[in-house]
C-alpha positions as CSV (number, residue, x, y, z in Angstrom):
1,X,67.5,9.7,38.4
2,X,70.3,12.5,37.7
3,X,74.1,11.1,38.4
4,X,75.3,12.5,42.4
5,X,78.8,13.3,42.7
6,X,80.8,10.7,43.9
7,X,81.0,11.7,47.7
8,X,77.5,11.9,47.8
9,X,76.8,8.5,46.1
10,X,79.3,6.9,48.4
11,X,77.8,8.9,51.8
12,X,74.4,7.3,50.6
13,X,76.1,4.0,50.1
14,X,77.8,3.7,53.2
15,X,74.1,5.0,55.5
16,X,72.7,2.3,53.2
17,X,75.0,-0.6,54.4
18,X,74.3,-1.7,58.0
19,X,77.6,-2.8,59.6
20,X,78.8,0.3,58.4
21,X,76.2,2.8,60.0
22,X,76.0,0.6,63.3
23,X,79.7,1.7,63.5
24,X,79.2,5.6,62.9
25,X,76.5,5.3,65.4
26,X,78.9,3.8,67.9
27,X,81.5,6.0,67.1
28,X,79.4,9.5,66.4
29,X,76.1,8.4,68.7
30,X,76.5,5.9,70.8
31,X,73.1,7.3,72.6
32,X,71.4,5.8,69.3
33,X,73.4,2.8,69.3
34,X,72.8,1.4,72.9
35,X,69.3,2.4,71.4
36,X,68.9,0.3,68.8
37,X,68.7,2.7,66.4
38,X,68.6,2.3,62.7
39,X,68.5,3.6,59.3
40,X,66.2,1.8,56.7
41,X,66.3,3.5,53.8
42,X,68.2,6.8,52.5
43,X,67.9,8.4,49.5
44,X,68.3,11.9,48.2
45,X,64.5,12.6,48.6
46,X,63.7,10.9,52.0
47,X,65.5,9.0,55.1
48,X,63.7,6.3,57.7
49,X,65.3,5.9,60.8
50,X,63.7,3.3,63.3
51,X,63.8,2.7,66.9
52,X,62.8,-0.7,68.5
53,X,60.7,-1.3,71.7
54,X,62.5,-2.9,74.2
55,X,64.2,-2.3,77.5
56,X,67.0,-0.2,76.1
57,X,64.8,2.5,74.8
58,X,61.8,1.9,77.0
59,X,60.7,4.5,80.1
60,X,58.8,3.7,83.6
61,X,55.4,3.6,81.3
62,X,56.0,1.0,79.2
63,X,57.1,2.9,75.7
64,X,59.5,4.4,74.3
65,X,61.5,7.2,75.7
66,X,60.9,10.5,74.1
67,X,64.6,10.9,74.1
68,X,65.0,7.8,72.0
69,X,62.0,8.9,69.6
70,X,63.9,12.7,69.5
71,X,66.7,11.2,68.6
72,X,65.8,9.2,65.8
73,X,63.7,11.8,64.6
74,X,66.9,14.0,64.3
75,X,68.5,11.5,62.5
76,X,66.2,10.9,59.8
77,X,66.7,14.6,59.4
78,X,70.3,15.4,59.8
79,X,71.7,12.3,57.5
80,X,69.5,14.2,54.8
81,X,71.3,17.3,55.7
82,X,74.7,15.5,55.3
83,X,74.2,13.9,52.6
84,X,73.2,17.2,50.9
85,X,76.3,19.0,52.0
86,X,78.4,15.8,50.4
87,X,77.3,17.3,46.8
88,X,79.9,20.2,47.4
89,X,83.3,20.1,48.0
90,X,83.7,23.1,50.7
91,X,83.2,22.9,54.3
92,X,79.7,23.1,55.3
93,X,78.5,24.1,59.1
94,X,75.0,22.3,60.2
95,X,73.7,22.8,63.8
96,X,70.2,22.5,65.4
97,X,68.8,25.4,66.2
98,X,65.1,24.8,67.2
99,X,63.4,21.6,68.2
100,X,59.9,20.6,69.4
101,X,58.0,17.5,69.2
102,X,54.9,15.9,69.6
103,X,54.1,12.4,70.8
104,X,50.5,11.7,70.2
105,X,50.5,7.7,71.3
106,X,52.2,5.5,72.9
107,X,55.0,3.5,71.2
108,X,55.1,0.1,72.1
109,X,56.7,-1.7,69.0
110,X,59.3,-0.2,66.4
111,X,58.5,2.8,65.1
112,X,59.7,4.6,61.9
113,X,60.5,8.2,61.8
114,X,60.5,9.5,58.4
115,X,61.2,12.8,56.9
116,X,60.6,13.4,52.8
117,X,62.4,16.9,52.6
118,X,65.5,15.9,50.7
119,X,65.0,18.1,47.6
120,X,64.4,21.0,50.0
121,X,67.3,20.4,52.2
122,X,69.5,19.8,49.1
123,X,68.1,23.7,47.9
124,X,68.5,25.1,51.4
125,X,72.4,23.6,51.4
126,X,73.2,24.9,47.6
127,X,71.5,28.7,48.4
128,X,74.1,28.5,51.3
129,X,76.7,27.6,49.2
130,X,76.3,29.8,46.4
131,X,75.6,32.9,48.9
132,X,77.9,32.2,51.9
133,X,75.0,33.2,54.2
134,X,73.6,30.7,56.7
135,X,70.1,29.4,55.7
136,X,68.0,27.6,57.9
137,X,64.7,24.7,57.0
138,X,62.5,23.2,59.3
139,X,62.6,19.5,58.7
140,X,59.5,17.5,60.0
141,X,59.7,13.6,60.7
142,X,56.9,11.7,61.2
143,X,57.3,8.9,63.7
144,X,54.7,5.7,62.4
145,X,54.4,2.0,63.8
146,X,54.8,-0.3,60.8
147,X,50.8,-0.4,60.7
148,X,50.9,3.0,60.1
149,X,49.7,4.7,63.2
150,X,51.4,8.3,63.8
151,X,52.7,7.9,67.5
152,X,54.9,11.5,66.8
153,X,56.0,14.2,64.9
154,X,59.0,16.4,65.5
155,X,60.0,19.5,63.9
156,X,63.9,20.0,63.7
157,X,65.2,23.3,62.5
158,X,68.8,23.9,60.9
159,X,70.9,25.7,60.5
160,X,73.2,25.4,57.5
161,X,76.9,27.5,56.7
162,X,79.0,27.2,53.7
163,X,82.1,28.1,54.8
């Protein structure tokens, strides 16, 4: 595995350490945090995010809210995003531009949203960089009960400026 700079290792470090990402969430998204969201494992390549089933993020049918599941679907994508932008040091612009989703079964225990685009986010961050154009990737994230079962899918778009 190649040596990240040292803002990026740390970023990574500190999404990594629980106490500290409950306290971002509070501070950054406190939506996700009265939620229950969160993250179980980033890396440079991938990012799970998980949501729990209970009466915080549960609607009148008895799963989870598709605001919840949105939610942590963005987030397995956009701390990918972020942590690509920590490998340079200029200011770097991300926004979502396009979302849709797609909730194909009911979630009624945690559920995992994962997205594997790292490498492809980290490009899409270092074309912007080098070219001081806004680029944009779809990121997918695949929502899964720990059994496996696909209960979503959502399809974030960003939008990424080096400054």
């Amino acid at each position: 595995m190649p040596t990240l700079p040292p803002a990026q290792a740390q970023y990574l470090s500190d999404v990594n350490t629980p106490w500290k990402m409950r306290l971002f969430l509070l501070k950054n998204l406190p939506s996700m945090a009265f939620w229950g969201g969160r993250v179980d494992e980033a890396t440079t390549e991938h990012c799970v995010a998980s949501l729990p089933y209970g009466w915080r993020s549960q609607n009148p049918f008895s799963s989870i809210y598709f605001a919840a599941q949105s939610g942590v679907a963005e987030l397995s994508t956009g701390l990918l995003v972020t942590s690509s932008m920590k490998a340079h040091d200029r200011k770097i612009a991300m926004y979502v531009i396009d979302f849709r989703a797609q909730f194909t079964k009911k979630a009624t225990e945690r559920i995992y949203y994962r997205c594997d685009q790292g490498l492809e986010i980290q490009a899409t961050v270092d074309r912007s960089v080098a070219s001081g154009q806004a680029q944009t990737i779809e990121c997918v994230s695949v929502g899964r009960t720990a059994g496996g079962l696909e209960v979503g899918r959502a399809y974030i778009t960003w939008s990424i400026k080096a400054k």
